[in-house]
PyMOL Python script that loads the backbone (N, CA, C, O; Angstrom):
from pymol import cmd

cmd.read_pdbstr("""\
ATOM      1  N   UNK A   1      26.279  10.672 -22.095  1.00  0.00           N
ATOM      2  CA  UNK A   1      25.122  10.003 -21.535  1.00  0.00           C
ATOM      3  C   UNK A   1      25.464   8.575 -21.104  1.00  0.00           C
ATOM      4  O   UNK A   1      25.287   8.024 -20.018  1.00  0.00           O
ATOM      5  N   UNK A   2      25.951   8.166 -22.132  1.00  0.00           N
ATOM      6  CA  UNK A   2      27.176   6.321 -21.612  1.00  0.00           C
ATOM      7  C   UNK A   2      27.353   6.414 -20.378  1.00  0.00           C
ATOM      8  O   UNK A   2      26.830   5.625 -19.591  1.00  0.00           O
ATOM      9  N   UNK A   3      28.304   7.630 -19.926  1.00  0.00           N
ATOM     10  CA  UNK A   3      29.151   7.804 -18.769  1.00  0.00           C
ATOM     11  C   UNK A   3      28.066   7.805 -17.703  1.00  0.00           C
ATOM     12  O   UNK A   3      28.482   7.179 -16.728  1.00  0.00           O
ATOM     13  N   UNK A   4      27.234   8.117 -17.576  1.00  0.00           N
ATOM     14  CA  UNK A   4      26.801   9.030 -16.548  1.00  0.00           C
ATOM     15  C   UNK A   4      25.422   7.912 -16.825  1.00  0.00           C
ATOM     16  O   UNK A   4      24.454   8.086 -16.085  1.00  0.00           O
ATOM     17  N   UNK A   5      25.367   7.194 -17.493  1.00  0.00           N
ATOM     18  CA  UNK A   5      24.754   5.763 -17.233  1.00  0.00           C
ATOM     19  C   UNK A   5      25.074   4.169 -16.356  1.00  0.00           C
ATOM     20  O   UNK A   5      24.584   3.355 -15.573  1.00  0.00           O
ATOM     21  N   UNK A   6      26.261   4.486 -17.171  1.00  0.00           N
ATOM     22  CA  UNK A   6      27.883   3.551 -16.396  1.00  0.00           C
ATOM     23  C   UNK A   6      27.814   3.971 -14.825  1.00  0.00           C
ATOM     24  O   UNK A   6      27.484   3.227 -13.902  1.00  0.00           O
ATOM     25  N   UNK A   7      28.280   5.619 -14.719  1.00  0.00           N
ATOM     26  CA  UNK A   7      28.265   5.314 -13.175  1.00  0.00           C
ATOM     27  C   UNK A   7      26.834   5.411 -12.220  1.00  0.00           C
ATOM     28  O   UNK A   7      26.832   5.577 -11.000  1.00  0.00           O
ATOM     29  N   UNK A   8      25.598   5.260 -13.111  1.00  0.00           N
ATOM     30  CA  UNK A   8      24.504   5.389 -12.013  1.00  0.00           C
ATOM     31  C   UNK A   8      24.605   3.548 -12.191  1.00  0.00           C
ATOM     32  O   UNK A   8      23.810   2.936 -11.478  1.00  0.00           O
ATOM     33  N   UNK A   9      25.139   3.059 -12.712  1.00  0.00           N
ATOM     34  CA  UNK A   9      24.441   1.543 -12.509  1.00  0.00           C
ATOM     35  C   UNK A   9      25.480   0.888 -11.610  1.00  0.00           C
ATOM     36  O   UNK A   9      25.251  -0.270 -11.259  1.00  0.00           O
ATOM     37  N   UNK A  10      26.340   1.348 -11.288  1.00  0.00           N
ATOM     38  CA  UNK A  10      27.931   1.239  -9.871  1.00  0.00           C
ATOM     39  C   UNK A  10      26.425   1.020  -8.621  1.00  0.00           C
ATOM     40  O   UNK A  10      26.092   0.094  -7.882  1.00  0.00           O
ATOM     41  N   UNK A  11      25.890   2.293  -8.887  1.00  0.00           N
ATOM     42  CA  UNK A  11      25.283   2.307  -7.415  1.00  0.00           C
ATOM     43  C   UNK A  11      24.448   1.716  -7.050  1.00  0.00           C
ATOM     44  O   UNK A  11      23.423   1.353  -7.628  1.00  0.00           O
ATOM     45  N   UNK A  12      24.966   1.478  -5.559  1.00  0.00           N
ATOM     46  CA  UNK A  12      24.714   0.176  -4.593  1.00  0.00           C
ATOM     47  C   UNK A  12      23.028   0.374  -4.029  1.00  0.00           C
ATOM     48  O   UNK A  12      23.107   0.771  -2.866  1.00  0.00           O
ATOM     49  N   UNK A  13      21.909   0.269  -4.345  1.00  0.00           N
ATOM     50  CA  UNK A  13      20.927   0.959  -3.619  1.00  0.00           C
ATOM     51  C   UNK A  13      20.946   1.190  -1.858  1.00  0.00           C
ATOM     52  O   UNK A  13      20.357   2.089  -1.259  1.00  0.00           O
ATOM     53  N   UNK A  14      21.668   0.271  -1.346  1.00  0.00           N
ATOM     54  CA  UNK A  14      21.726   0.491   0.115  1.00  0.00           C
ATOM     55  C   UNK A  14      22.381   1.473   0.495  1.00  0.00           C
ATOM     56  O   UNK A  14      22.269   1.698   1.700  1.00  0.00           O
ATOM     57  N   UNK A  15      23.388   2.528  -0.386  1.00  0.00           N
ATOM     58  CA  UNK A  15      23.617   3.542  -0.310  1.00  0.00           C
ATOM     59  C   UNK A  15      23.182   4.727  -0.464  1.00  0.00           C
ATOM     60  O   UNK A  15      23.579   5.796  -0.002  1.00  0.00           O
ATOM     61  N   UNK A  16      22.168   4.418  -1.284  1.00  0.00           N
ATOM     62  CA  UNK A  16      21.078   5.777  -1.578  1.00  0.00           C
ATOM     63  C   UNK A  16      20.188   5.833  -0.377  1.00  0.00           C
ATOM     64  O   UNK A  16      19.915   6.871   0.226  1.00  0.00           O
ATOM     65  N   UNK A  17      19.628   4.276   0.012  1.00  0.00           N
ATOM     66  CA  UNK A  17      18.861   4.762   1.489  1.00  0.00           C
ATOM     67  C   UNK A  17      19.997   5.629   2.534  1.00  0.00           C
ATOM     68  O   UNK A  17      19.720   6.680   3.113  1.00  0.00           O
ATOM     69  N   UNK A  18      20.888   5.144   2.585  1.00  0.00           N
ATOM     70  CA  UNK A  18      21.694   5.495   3.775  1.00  0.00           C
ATOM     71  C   UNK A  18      21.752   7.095   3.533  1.00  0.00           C
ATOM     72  O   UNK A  18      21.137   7.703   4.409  1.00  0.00           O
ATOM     73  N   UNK A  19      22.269   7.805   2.681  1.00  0.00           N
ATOM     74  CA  UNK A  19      22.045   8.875   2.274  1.00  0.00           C
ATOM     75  C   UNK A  19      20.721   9.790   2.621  1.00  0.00           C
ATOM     76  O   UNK A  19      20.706  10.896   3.161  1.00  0.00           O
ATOM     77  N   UNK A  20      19.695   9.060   2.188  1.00  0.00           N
ATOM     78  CA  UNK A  20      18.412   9.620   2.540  1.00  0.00           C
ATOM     79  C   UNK A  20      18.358   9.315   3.588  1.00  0.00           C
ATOM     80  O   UNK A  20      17.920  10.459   3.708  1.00  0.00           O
ATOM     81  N   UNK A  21      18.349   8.677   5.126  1.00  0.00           N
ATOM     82  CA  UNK A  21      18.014   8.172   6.073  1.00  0.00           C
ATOM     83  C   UNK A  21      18.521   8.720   7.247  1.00  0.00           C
ATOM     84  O   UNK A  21      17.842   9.105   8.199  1.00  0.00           O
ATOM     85  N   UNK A  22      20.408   8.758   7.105  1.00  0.00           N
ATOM     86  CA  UNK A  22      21.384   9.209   8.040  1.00  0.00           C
ATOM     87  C   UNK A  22      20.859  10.749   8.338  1.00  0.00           C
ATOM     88  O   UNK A  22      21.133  11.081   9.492  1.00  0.00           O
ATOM     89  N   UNK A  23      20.176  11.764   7.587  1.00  0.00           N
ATOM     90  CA  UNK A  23      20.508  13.090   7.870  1.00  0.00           C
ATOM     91  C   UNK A  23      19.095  13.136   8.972  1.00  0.00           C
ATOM     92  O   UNK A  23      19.111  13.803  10.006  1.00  0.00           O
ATOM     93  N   UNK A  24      17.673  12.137   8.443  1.00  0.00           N
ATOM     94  CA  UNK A  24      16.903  11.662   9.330  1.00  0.00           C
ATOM     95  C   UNK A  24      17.324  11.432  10.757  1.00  0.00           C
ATOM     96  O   UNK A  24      16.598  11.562  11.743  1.00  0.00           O
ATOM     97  N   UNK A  25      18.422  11.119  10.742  1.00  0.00           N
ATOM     98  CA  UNK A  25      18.834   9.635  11.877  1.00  0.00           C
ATOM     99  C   UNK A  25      19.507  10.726  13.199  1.00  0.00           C
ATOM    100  O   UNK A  25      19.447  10.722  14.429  1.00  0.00           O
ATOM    101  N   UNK A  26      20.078  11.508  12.267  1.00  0.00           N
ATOM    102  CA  UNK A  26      20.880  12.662  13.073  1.00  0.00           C
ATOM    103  C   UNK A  26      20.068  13.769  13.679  1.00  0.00           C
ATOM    104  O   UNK A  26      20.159  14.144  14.848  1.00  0.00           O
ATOM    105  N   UNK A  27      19.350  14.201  12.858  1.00  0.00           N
ATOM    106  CA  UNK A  27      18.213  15.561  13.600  1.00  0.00           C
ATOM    107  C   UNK A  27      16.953  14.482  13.454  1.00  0.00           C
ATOM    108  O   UNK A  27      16.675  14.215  12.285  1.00  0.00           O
ATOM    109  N   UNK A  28      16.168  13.838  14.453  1.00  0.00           N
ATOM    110  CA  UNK A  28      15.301  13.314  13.936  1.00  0.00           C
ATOM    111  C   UNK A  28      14.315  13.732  15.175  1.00  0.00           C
ATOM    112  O   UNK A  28      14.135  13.595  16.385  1.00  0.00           O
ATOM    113  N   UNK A  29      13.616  14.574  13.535  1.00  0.00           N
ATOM    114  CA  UNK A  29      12.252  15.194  14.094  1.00  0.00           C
ATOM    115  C   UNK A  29      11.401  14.824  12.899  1.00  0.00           C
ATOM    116  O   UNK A  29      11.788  14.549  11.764  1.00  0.00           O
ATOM    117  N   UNK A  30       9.851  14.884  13.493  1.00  0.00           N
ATOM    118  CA  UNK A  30       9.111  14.617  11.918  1.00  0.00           C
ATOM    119  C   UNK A  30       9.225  15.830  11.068  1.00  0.00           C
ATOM    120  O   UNK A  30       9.499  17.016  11.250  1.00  0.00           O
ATOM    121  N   UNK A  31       8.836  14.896   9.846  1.00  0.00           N
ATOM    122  CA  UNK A  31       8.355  16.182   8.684  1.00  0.00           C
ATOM    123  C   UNK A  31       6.464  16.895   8.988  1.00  0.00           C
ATOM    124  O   UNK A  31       5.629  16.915   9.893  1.00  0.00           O
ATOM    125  N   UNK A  32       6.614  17.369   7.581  1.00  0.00           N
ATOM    126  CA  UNK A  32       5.633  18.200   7.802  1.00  0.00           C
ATOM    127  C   UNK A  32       4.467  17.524   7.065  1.00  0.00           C
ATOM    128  O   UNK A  32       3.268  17.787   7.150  1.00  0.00           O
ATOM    129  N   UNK A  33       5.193  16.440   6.198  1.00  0.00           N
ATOM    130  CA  UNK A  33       3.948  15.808   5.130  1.00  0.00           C
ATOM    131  C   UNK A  33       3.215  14.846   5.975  1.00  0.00           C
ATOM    132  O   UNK A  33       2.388  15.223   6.806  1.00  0.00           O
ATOM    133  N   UNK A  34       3.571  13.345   5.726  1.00  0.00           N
ATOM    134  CA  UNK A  34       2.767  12.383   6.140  1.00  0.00           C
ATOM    135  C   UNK A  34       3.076  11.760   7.406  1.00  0.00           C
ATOM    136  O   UNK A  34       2.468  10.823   7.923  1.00  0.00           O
ATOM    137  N   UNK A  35       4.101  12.386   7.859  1.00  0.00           N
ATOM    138  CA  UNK A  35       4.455  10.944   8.958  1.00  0.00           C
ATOM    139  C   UNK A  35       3.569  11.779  10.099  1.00  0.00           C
ATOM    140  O   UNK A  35       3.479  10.911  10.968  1.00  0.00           O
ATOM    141  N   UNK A  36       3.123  12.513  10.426  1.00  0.00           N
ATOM    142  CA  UNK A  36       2.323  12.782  11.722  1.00  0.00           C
ATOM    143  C   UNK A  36       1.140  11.968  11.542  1.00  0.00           C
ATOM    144  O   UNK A  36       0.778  11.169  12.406  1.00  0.00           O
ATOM    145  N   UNK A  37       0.065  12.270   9.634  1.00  0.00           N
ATOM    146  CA  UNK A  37      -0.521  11.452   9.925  1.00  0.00           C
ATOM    147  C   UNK A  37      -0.866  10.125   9.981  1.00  0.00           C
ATOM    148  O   UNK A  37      -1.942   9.656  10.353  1.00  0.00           O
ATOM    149  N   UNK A  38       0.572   9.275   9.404  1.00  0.00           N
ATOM    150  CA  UNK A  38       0.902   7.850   9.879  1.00  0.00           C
ATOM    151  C   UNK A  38       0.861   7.566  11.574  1.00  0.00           C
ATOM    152  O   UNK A  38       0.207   6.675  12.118  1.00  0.00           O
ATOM    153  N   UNK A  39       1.491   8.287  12.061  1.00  0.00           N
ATOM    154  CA  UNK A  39       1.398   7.966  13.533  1.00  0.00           C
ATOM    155  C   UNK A  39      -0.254   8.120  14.219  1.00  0.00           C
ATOM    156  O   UNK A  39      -0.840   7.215  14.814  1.00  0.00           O
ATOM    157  N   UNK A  40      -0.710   9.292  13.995  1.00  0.00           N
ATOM    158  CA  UNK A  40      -2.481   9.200  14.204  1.00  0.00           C
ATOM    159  C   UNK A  40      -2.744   7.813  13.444  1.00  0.00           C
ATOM    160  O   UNK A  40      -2.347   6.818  14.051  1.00  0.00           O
ATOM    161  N   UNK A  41      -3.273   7.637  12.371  1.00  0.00           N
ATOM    162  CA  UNK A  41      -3.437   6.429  12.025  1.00  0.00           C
ATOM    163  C   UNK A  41      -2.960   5.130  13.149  1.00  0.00           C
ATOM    164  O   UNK A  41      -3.646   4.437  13.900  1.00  0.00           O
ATOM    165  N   UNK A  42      -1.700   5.156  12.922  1.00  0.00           N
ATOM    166  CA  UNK A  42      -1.133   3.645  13.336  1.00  0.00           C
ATOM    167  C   UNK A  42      -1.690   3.655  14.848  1.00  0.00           C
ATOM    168  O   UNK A  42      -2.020   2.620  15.428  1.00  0.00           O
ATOM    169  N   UNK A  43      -1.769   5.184  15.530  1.00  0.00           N
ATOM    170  CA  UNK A  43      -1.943   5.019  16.855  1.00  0.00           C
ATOM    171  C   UNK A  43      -4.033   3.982  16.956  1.00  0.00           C
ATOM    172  O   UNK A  43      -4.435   3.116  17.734  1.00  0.00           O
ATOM    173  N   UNK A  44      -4.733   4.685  15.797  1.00  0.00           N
ATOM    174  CA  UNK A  44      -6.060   4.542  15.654  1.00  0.00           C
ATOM    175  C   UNK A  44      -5.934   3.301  16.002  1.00  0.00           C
ATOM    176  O   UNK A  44      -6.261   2.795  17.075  1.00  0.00           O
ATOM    177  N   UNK A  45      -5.294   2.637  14.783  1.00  0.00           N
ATOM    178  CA  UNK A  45      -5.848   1.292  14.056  1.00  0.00           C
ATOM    179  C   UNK A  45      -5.915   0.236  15.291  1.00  0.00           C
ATOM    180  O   UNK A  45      -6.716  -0.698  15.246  1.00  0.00           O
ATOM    181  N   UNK A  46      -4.883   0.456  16.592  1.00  0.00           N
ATOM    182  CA  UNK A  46      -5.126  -0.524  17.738  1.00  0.00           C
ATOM    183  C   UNK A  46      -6.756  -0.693  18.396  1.00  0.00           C
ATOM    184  O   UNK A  46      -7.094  -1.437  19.316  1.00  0.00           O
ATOM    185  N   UNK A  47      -7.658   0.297  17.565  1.00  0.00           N
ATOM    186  CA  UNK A  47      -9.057   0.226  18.480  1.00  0.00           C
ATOM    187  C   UNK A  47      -9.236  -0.702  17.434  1.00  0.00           C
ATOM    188  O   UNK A  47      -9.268  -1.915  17.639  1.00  0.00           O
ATOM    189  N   UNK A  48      -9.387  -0.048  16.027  1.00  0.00           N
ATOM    190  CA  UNK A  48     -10.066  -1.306  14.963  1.00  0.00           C
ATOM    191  C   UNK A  48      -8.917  -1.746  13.934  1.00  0.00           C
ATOM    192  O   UNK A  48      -8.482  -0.920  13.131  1.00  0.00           O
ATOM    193  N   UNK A  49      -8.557  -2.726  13.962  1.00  0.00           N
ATOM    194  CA  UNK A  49      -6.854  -2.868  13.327  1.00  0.00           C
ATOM    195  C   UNK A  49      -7.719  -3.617  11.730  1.00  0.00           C
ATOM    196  O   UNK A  49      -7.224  -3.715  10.607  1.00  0.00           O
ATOM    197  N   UNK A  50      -8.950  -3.990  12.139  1.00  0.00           N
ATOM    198  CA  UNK A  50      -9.652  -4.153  10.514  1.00  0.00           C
ATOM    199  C   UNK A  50     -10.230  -3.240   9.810  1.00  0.00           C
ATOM    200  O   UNK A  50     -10.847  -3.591   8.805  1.00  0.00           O
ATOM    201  N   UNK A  51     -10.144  -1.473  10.279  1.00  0.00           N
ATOM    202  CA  UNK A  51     -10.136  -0.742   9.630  1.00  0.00           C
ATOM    203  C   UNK A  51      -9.148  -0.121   8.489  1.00  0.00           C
ATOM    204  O   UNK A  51      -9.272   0.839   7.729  1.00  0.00           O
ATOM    205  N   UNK A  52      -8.366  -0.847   8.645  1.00  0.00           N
ATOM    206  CA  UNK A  52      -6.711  -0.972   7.718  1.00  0.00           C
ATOM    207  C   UNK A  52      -7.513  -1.397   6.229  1.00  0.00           C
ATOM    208  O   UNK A  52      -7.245  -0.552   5.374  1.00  0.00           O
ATOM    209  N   UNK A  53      -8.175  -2.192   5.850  1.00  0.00           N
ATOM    210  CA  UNK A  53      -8.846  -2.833   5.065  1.00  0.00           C
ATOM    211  C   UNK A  53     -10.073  -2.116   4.062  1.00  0.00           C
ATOM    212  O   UNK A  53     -10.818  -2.528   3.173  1.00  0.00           O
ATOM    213  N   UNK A  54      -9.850  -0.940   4.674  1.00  0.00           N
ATOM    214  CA  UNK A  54     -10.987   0.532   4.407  1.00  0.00           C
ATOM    215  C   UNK A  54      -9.908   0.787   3.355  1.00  0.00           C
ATOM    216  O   UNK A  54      -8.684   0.806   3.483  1.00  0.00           O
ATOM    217  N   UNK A  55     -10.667   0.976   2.298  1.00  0.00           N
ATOM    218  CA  UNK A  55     -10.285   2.635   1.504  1.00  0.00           C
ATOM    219  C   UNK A  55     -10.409   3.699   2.290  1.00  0.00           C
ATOM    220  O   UNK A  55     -11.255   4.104   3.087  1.00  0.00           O
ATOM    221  N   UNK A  56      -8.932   4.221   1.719  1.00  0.00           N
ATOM    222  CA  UNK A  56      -9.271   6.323   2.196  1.00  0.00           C
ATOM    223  C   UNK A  56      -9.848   7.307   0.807  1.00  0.00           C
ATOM    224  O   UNK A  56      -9.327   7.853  -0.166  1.00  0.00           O
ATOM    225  N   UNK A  57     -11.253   7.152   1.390  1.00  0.00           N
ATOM    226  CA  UNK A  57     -11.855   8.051   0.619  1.00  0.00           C
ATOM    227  C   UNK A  57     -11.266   9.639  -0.005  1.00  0.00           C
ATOM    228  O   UNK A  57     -11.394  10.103  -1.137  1.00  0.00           O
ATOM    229  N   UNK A  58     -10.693  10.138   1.026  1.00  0.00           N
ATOM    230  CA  UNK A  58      -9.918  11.062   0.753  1.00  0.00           C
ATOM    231  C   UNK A  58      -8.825  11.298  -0.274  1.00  0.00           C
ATOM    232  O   UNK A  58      -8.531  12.336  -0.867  1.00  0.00           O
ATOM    233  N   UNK A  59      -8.276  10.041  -0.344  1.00  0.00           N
ATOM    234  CA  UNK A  59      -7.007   9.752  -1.245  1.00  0.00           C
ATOM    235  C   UNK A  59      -7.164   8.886  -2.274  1.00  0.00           C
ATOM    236  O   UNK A  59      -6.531   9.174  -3.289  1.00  0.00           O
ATOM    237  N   UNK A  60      -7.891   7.815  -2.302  1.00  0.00           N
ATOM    238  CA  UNK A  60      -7.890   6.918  -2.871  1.00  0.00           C
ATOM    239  C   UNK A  60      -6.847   6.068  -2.986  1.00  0.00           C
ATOM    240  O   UNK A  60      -6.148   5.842  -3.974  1.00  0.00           O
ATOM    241  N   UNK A  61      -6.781   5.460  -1.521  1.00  0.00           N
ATOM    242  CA  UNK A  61      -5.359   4.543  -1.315  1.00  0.00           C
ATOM    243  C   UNK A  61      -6.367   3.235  -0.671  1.00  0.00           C
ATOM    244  O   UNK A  61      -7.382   3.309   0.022  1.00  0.00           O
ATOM    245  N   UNK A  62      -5.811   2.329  -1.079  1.00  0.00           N
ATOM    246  CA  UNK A  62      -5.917   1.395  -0.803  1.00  0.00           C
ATOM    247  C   UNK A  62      -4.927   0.261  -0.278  1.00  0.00           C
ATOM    248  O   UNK A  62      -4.661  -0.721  -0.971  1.00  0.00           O
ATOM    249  N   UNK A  63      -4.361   0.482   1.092  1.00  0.00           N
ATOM    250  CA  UNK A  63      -2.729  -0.023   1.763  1.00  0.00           C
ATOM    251  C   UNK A  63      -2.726  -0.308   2.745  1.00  0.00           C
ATOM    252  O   UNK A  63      -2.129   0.264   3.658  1.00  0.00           O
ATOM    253  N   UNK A  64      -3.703  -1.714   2.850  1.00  0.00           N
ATOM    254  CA  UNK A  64      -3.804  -1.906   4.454  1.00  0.00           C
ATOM    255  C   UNK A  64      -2.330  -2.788   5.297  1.00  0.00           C
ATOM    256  O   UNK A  64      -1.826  -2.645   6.411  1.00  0.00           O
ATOM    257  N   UNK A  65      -1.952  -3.876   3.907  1.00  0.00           N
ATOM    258  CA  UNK A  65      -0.605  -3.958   5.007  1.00  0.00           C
ATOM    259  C   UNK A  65       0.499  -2.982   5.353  1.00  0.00           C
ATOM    260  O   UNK A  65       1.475  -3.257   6.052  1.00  0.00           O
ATOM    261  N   UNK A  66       0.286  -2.016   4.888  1.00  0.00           N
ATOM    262  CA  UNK A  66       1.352  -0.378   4.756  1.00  0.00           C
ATOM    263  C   UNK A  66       0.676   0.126   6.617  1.00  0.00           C
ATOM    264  O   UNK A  66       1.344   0.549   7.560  1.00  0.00           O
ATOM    265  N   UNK A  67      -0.437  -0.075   6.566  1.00  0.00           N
ATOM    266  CA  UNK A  67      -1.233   0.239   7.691  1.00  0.00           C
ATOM    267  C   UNK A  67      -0.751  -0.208   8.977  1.00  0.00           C
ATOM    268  O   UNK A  67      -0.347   0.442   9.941  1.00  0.00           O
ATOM    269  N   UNK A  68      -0.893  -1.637   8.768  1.00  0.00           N
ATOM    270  CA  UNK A  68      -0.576  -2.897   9.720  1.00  0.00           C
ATOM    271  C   UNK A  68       1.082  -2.460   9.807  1.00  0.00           C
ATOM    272  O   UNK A  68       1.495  -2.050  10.891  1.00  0.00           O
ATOM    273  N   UNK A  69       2.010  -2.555   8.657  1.00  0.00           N
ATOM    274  CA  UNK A  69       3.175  -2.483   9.440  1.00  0.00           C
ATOM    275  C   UNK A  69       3.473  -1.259   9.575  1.00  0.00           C
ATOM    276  O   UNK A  69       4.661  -1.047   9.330  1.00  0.00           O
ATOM    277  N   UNK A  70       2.707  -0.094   9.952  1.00  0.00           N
ATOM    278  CA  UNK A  70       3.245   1.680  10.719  1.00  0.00           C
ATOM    279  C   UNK A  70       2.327   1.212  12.284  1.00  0.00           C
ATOM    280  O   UNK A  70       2.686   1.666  13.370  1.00  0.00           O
ATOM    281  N   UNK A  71       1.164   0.278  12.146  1.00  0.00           N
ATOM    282  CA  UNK A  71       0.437   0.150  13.485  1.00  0.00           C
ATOM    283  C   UNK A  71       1.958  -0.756  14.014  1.00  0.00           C
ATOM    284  O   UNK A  71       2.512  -0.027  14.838  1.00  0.00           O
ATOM    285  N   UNK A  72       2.547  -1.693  13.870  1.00  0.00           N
ATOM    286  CA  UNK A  72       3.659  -2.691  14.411  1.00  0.00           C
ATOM    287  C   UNK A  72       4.797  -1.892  14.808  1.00  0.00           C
ATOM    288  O   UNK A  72       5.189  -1.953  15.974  1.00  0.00           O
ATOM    289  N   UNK A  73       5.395  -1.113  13.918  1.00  0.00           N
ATOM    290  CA  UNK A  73       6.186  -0.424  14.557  1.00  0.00           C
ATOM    291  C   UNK A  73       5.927   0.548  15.597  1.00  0.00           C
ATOM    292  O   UNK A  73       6.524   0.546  16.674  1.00  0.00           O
ATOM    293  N   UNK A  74       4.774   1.616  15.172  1.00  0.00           N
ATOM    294  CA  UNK A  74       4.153   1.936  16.584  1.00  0.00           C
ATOM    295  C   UNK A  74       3.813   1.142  18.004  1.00  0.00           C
ATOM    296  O   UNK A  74       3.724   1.344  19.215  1.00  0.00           O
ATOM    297  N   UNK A  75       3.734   0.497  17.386  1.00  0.00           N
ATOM    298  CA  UNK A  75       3.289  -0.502  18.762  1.00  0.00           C
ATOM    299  C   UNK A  75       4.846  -1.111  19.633  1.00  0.00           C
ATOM    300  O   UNK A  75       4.871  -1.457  20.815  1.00  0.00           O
ATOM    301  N   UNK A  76       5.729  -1.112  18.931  1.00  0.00           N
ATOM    302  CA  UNK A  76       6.889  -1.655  19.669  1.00  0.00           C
ATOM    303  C   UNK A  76       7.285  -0.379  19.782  1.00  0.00           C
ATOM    304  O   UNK A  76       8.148  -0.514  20.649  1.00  0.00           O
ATOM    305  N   UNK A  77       7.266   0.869  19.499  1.00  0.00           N
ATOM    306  CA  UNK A  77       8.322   1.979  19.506  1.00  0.00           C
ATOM    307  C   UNK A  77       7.947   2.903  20.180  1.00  0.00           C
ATOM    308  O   UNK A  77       8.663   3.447  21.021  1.00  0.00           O
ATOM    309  N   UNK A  78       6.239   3.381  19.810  1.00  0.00           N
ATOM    310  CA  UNK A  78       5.640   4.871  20.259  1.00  0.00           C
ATOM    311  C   UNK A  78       5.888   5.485  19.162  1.00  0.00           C
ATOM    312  O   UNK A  78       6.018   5.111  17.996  1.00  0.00           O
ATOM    313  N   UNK A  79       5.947   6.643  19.772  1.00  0.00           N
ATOM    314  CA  UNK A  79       6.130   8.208  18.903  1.00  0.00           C
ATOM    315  C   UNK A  79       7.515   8.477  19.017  1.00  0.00           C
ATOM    316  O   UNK A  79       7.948   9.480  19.585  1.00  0.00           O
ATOM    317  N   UNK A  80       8.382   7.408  18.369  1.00  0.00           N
ATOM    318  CA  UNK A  80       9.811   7.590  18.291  1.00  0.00           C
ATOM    319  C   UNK A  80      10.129   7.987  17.208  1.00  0.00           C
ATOM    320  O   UNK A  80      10.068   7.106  16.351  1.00  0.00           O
ATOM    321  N   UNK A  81      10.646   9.543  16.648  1.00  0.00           N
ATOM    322  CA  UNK A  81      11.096   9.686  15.449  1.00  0.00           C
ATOM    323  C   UNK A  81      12.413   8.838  14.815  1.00  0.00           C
ATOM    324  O   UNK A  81      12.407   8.403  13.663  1.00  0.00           O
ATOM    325  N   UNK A  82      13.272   8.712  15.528  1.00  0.00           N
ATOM    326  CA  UNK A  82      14.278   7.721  15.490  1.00  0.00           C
ATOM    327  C   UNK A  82      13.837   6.049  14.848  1.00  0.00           C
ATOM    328  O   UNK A  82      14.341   5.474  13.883  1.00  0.00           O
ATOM    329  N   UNK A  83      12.964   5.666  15.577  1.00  0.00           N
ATOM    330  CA  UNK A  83      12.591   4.726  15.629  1.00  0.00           C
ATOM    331  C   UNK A  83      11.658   4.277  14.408  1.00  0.00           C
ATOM    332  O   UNK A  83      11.583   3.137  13.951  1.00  0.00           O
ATOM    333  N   UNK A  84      10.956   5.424  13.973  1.00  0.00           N
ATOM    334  CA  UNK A  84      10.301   5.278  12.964  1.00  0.00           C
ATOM    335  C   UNK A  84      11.483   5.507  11.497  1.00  0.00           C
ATOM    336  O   UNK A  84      11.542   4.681  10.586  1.00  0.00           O
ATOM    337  N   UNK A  85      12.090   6.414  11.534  1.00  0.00           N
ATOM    338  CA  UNK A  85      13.146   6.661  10.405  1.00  0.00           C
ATOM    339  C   UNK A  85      13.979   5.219   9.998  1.00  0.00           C
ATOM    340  O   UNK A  85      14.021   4.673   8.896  1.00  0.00           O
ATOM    341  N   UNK A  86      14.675   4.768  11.379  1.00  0.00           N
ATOM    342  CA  UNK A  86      14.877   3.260  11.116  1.00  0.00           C
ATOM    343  C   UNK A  86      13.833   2.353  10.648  1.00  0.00           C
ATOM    344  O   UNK A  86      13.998   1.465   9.810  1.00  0.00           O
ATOM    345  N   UNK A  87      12.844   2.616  11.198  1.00  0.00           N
ATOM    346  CA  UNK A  87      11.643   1.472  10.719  1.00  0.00           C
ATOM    347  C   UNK A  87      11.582   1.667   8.796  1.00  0.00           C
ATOM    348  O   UNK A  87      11.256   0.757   8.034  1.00  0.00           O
ATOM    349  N   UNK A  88      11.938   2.913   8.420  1.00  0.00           N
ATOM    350  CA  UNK A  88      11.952   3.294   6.889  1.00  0.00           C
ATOM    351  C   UNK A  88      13.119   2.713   6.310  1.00  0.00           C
ATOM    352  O   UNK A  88      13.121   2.267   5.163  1.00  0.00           O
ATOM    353  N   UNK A  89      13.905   2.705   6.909  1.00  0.00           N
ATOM    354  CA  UNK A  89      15.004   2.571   6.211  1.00  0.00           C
ATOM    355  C   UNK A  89      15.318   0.938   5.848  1.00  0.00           C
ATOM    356  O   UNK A  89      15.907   0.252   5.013  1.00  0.00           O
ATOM    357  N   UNK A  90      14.506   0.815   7.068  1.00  0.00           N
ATOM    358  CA  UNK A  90      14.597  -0.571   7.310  1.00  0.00           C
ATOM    359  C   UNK A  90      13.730  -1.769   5.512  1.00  0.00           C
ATOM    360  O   UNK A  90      14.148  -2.755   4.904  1.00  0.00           O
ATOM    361  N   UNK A  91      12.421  -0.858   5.362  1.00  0.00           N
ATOM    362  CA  UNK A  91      11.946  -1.089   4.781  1.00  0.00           C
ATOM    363  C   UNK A  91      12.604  -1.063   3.139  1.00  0.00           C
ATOM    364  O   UNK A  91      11.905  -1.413   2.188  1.00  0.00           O
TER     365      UNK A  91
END
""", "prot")
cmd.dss("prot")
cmd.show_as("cartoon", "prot")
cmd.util.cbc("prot")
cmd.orient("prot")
C-alpha cells in the first residue's frame, strides 16, 4: 500500500488531464451526458446572460460563473468540439 502510495504522489496532475483530454482532442465529438446540454445553455444565456444566476430546479445546481464561462467560450468558438475539450482542459 506504501508503494502504490509513493508512486500515486510522483504524479504530475497535468498529466492526468492530458490523458483524459488527448483521446478527446483526437476523435472529438460530443458525449452523450452533459456537454450538448452545456452548449444549449451557453448558446441561451446570450438572450439573458442574468439567467446564469437562476437555480436549476431540476438539479439543484447552483453555478452561474460555470455558466458565464461555457457562455465565453461559446461565444469565441461556437459549437466546436475541439474547442470546447481544450476549453476543459484548459480549466
Amino acid at each position: 500500500m506504501a508503494r502504490l502510495l509513493s508512486w500515486a504522489s510522483r504524479i504530475n496532475p497535468v498529466w492526468l488531464v492530458l490523458l483524459v483530454i488527448v483521446p478527446r482532442l483526437i476523435w472529438p465529438t460530443f458525449g452523450l451526458l452533459d456537454d450538448g446540454v452545456v452548449l444549449a445553455n451557453a448558446a441561451a444565456l446570450f438572450d439573458k446572460p442574468l439567467a446564469s444566476f437562476t437555480l436549476m430546479r431540476e438539479h439543484g445546481r447552483f453555478i452561474p460563473f460555470s455558466w458565464l464561462y461555457h457562455m465565453l467560450v461559446y461565444g469565441l468558438c461556437g459549437a466546436s468540439a475541439v474547442a470546447f475539450y481544450l476549453a476543459q482542459g484548459m480549466l
